[in-house]
C-alpha atoms as a printed R data frame, in Angstrom:
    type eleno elety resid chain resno       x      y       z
1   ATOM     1    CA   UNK     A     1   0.000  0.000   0.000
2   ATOM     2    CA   UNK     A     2   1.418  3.393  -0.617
3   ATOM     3    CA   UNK     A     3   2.180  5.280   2.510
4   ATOM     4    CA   UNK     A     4  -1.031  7.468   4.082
5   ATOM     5    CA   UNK     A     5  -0.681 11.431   4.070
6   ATOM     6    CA   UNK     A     6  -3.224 12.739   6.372
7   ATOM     7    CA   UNK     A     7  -6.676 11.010   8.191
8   ATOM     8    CA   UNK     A     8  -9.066 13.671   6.197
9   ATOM     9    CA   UNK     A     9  -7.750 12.410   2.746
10  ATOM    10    CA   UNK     A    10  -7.582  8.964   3.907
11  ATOM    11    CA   UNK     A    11 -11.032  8.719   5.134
12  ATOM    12    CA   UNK     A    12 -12.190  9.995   1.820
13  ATOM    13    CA   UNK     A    13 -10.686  6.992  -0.469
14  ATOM    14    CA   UNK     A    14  -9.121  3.257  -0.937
15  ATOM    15    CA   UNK     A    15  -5.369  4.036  -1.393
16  ATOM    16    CA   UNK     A    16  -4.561  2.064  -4.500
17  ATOM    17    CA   UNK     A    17  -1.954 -1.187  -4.390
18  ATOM    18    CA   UNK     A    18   1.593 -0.563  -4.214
19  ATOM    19    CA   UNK     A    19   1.671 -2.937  -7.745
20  ATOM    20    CA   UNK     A    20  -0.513 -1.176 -10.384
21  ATOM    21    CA   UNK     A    21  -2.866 -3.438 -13.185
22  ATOM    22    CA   UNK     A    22  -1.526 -4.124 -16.203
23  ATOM    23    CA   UNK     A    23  -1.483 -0.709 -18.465
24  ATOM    24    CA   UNK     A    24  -4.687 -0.517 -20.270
25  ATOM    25    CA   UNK     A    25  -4.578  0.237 -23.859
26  ATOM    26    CA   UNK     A    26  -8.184  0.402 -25.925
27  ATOM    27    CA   UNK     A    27  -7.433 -2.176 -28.158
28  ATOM    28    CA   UNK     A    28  -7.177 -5.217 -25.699
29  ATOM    29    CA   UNK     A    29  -8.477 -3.896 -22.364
30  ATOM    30    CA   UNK     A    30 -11.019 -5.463 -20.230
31  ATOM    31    CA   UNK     A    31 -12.899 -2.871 -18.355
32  ATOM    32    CA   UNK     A    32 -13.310 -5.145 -15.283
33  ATOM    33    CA   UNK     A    33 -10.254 -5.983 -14.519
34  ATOM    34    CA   UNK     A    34  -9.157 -1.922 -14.451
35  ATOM    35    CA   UNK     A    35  -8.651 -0.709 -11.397
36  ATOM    36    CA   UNK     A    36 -11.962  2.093 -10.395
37  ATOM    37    CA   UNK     A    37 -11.125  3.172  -6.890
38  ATOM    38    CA   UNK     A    38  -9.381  6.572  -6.314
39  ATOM    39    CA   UNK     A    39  -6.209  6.635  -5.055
40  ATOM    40    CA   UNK     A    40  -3.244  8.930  -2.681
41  ATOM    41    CA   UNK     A    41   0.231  9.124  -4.365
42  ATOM    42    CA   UNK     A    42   2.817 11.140  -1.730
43  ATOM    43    CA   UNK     A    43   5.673 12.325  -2.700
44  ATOM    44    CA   UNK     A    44   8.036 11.417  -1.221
45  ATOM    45    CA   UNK     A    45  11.378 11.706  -3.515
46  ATOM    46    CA   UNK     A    46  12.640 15.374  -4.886
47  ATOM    47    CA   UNK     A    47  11.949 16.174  -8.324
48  ATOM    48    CA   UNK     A    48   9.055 13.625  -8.877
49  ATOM    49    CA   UNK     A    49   7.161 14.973 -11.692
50  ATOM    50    CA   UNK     A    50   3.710 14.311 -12.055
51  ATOM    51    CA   UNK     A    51   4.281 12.348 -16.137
52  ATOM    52    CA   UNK     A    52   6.636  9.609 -12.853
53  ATOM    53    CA   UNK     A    53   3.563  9.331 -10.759
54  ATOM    54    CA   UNK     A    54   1.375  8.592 -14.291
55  ATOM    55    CA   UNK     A    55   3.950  6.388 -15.039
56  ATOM    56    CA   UNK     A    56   4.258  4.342 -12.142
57  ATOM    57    CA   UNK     A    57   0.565  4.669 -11.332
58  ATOM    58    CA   UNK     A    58  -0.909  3.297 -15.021
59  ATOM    59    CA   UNK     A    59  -2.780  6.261 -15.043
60  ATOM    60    CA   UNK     A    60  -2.639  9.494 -18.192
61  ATOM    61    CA   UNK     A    61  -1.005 11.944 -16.863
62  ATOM    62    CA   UNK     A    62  -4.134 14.726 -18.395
63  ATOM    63    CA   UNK     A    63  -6.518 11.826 -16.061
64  ATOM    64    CA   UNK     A    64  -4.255 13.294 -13.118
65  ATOM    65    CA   UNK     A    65  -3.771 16.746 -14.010
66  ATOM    66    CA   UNK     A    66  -7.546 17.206 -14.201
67  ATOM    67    CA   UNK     A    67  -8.672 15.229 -10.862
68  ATOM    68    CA   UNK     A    68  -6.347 17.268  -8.984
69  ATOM    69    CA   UNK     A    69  -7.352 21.011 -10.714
70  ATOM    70    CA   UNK     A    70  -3.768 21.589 -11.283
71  ATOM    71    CA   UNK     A    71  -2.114 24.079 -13.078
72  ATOM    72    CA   UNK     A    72  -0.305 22.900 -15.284
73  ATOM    73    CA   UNK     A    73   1.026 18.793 -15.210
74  ATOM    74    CA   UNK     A    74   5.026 19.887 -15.750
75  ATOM    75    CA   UNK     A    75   4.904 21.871 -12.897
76  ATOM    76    CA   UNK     A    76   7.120 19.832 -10.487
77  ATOM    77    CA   UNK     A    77   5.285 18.802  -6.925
78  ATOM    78    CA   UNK     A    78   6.657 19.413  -4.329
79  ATOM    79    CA   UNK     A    79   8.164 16.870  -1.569
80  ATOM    80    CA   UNK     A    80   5.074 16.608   1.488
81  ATOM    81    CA   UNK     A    81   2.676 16.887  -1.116
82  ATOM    82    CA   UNK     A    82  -0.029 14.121  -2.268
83  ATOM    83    CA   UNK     A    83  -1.760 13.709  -5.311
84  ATOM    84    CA   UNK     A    84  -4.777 11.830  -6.235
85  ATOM    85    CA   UNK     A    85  -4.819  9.139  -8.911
86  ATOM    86    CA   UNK     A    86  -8.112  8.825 -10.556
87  ATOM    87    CA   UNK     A    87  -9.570  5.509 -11.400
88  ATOM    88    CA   UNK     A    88  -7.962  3.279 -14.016
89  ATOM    89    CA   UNK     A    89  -9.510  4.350 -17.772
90  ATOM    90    CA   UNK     A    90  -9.138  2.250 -20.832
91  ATOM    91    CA   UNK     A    91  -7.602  4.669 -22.487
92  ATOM    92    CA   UNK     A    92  -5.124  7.202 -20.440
93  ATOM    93    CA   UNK     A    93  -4.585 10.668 -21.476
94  ATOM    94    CA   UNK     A    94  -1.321 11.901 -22.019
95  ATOM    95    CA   UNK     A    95  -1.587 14.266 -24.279
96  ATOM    96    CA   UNK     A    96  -4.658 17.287 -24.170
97  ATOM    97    CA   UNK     A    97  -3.485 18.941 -21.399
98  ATOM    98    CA   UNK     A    98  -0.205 19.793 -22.570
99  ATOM    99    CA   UNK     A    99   0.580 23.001 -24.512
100 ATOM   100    CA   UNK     A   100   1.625 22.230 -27.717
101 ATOM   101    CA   UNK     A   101   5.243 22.987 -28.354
102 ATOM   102    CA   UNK     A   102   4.482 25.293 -31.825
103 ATOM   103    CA   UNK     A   103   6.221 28.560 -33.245
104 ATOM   104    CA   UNK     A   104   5.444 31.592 -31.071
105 ATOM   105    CA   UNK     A   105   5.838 34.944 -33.014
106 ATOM   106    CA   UNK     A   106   4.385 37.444 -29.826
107 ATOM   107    CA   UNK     A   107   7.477 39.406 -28.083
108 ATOM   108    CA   UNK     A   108   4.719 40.360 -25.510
109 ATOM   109    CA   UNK     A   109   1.762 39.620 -23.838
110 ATOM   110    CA   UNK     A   110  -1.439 41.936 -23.849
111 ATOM   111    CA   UNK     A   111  -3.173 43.507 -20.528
112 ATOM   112    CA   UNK     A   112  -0.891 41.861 -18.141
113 ATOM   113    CA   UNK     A   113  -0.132 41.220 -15.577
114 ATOM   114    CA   UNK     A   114   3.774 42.045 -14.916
115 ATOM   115    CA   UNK     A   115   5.413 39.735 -12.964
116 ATOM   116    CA   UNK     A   116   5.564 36.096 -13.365
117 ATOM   117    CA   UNK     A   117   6.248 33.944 -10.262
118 ATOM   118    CA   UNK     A   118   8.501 30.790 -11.182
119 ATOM   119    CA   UNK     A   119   7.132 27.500  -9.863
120 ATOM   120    CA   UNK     A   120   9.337 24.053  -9.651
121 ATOM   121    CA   UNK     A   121  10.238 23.076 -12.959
122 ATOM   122    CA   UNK     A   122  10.533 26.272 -14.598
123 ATOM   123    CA   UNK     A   123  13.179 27.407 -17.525
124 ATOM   124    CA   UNK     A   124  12.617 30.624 -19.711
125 ATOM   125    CA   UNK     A   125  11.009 28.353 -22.644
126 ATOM   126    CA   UNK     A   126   8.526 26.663 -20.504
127 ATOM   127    CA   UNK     A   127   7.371 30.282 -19.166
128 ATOM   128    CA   UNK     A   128   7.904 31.589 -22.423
129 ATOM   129    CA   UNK     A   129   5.641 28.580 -23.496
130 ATOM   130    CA   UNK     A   130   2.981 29.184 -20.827
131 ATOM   131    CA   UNK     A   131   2.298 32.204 -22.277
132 ATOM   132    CA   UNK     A   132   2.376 31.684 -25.964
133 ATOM   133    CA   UNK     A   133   5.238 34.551 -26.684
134 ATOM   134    CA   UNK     A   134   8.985 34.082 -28.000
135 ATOM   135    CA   UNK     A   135  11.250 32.700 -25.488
136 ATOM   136    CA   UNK     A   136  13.929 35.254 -26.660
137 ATOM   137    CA   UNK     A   137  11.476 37.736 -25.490
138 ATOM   138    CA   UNK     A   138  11.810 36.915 -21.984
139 ATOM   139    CA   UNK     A   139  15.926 36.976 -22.270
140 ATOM   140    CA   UNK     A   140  16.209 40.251 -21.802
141 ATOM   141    CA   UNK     A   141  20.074 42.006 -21.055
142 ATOM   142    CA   UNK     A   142  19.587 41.825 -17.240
143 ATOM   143    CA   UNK     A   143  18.247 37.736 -17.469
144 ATOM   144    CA   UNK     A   144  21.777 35.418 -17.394
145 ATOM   145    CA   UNK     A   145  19.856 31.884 -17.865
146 ATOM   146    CA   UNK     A   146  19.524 30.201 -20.670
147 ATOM   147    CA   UNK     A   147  16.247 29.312 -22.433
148 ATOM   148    CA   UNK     A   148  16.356 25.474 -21.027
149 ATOM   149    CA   UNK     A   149  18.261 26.746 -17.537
150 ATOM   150    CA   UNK     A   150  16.009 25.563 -14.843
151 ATOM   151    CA   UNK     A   151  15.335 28.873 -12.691
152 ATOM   152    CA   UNK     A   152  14.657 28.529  -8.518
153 ATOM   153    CA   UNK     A   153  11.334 28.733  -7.445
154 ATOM   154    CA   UNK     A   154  10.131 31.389  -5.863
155 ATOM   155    CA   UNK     A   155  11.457 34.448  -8.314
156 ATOM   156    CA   UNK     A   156   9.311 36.701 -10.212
157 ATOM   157    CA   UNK     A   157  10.593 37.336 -13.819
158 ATOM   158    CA   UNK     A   158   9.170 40.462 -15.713
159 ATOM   159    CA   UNK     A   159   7.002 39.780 -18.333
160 ATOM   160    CA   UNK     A   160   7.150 42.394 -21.748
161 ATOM   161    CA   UNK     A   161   3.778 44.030 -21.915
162 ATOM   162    CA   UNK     A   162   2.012 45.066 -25.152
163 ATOM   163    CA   UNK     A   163   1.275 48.900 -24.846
164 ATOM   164    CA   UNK     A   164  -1.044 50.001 -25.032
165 ATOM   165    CA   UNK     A   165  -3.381 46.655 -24.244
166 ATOM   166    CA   UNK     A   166  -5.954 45.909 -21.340
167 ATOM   167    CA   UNK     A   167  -7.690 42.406 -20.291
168 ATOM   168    CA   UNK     A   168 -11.062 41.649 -18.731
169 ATOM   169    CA   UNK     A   169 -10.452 40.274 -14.955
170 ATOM   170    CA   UNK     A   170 -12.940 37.882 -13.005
171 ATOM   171    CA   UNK     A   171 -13.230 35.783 -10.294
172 ATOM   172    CA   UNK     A   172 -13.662 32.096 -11.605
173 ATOM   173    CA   UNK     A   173 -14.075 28.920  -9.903
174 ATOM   174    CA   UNK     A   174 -11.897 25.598 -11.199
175 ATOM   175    CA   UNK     A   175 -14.514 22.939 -10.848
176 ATOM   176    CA   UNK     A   176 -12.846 20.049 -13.160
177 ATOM   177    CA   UNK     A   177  -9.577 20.093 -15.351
178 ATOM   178    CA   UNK     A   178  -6.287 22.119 -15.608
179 ATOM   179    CA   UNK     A   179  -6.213 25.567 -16.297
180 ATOM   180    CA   UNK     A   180  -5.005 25.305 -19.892
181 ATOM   181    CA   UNK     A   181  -8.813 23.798 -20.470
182 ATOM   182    CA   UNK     A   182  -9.663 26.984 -19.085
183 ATOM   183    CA   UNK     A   183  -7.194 29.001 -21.277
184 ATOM   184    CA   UNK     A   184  -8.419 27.407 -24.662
185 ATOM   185    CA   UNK     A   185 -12.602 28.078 -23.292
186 ATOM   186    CA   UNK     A   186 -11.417 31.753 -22.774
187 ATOM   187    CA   UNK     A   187  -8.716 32.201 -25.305
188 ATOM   188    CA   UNK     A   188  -6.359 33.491 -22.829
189 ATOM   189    CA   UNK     A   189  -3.114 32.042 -21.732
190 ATOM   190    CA   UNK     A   190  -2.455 29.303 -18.667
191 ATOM   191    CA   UNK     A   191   1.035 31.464 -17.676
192 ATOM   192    CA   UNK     A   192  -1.661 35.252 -17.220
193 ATOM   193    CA   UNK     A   193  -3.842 32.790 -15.379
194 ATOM   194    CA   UNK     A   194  -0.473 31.621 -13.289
195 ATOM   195    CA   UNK     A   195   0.068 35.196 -12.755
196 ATOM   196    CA   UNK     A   196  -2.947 36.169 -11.213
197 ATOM   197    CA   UNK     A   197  -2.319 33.438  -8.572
198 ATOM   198    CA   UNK     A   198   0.705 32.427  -8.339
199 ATOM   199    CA   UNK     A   199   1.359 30.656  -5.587
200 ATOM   200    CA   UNK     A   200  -1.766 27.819  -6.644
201 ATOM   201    CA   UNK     A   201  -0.483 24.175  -7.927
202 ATOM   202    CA   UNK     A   202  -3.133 21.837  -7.584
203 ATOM   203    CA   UNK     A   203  -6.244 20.821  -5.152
204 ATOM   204    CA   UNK     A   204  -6.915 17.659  -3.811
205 ATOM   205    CA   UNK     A   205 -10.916 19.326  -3.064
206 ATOM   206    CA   UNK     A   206 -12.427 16.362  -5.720
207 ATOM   207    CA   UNK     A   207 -11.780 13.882  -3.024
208 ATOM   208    CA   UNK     A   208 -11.966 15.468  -0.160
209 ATOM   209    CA   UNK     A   209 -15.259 16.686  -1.183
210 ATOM   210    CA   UNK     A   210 -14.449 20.530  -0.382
211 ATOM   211    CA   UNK     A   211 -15.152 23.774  -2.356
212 ATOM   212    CA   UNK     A   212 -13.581 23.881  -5.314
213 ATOM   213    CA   UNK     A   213 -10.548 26.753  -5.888
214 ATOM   214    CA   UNK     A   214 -11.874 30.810  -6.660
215 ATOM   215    CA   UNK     A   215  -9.033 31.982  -9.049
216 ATOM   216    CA   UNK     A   216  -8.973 35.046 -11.095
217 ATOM   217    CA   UNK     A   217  -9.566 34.725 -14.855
218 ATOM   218    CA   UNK     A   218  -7.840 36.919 -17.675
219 ATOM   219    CA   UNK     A   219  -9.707 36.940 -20.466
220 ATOM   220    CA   UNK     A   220 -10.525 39.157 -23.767
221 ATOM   221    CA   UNK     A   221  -6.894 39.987 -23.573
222 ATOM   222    CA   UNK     A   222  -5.934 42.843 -26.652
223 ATOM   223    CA   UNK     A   223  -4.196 45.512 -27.997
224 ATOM   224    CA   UNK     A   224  -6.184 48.771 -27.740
225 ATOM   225    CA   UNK     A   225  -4.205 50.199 -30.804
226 ATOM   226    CA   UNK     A   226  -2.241 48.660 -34.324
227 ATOM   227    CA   UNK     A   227   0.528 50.981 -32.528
228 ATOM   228    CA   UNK     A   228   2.314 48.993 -30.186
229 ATOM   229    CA   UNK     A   229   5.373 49.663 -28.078
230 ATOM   230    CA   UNK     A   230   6.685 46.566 -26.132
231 ATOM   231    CA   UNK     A   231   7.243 47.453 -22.634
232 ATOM   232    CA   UNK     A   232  10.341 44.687 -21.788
């Protein structure tokens, strides 16, 4: 059995057997034999990231991402914490909650806000990913990383603004999935929804049965003018 975190989380669930099923696939998986009970996963070793726990678990890493309202799956959890594994699925998802690694052409992001706070994990390209503008754009002559450097947690980076540009602000509550389900719904970015609260990771309130997260939503993000200055 893995190892219990606390008695409320405990109470609320079956922790799942130390050796996982066999990993279900769709074309040869027998729905009865998958394993439906909701799980605790602590972690216990440094730099566990959440695509380990998916793997050792036989679960999708989106299937985990989503039953624990995270942020954003790469974001690195931290030792102490536990995460819930969802039941066992015939087919896992590994794949629709990650932002697609495409060309970004934006040197800065519109409406705000500022300051970015780095999380576990972070480099300049996976920030720079986050929210959808050039990774050289964040490099700026007073940043010494690299783009793939991985940067302490805890800093705030600035962020280039678009001037002159404003976004729509409101309260929001994360009932199911990540935010970057949010961020596609609202076509706004998951790194300006990081921003806005930045020291949020993930929420074990599915199994506990709590109130879901309030979080502040940036949306109808734009330039105000075809004139724009980039404020680095």
């Amino acid at each position: 059995m893995w190892p219990r975190s606390s008695p409320s989380l405990v109470a609320a669930t079956t922790l799942l057997a130390s050796m996982p099923s066999v990993l279900a696939t769709s074309a040869s998986c027998n729905s009865t034999a998958l394993n439906t009970t909701l799980g605790l996963y602590p972690i216990t070793v440094e730099n566990t990231t959440v695509f380990d726990v998916a793997k050792a678990t036989n679960r999708g890493v989106c299937d985990i991402g989503r039953y624990n309202l995270m942020a954003d799956v790469t974001i690195i959890p931290n030792v102490g914490q536990t995460l819930v594994i969802p039941p066992e699925v015939c087919d896992p998802d590994n794949e629709t909650c990650l932002l697609p690694n495409v060309t970004r052409t934006q040197t800065c992001i519109n409406g705000g806000p500022r300051l970015y706070y780095t999380v576990n994990g972070d480099t300049l390209d996976i920030v720079a990913r986050r929210l959808n503008i050039t990774t050289a754009s964040l490099m700026s002559d007073d940043t010494a990383y690299t783009a793939d450097e991985v940067l302490a947690p805890g800093q705030f980076l600035k962020v280039p603004l678009c001037s002159p540009s404003e976004c729509t602000i409101k309260p929001f509550t994360l009932e199911f999935g990540v935010y970057k389900d949010i961020a596609d719904e609202y076509d706004t970015t998951v790194g300006q929804i990081m921003m806005l609260s930045p020291t949020y990771n993930y929420s074990t309130a599915l199994l506990e049965g709590k109130g879901r997260p309030s979080l502040d939503l940036p949306f109808n993000c734009a330039a105000t003018s075809t004139n724009i200055t980039v404020l680095s």
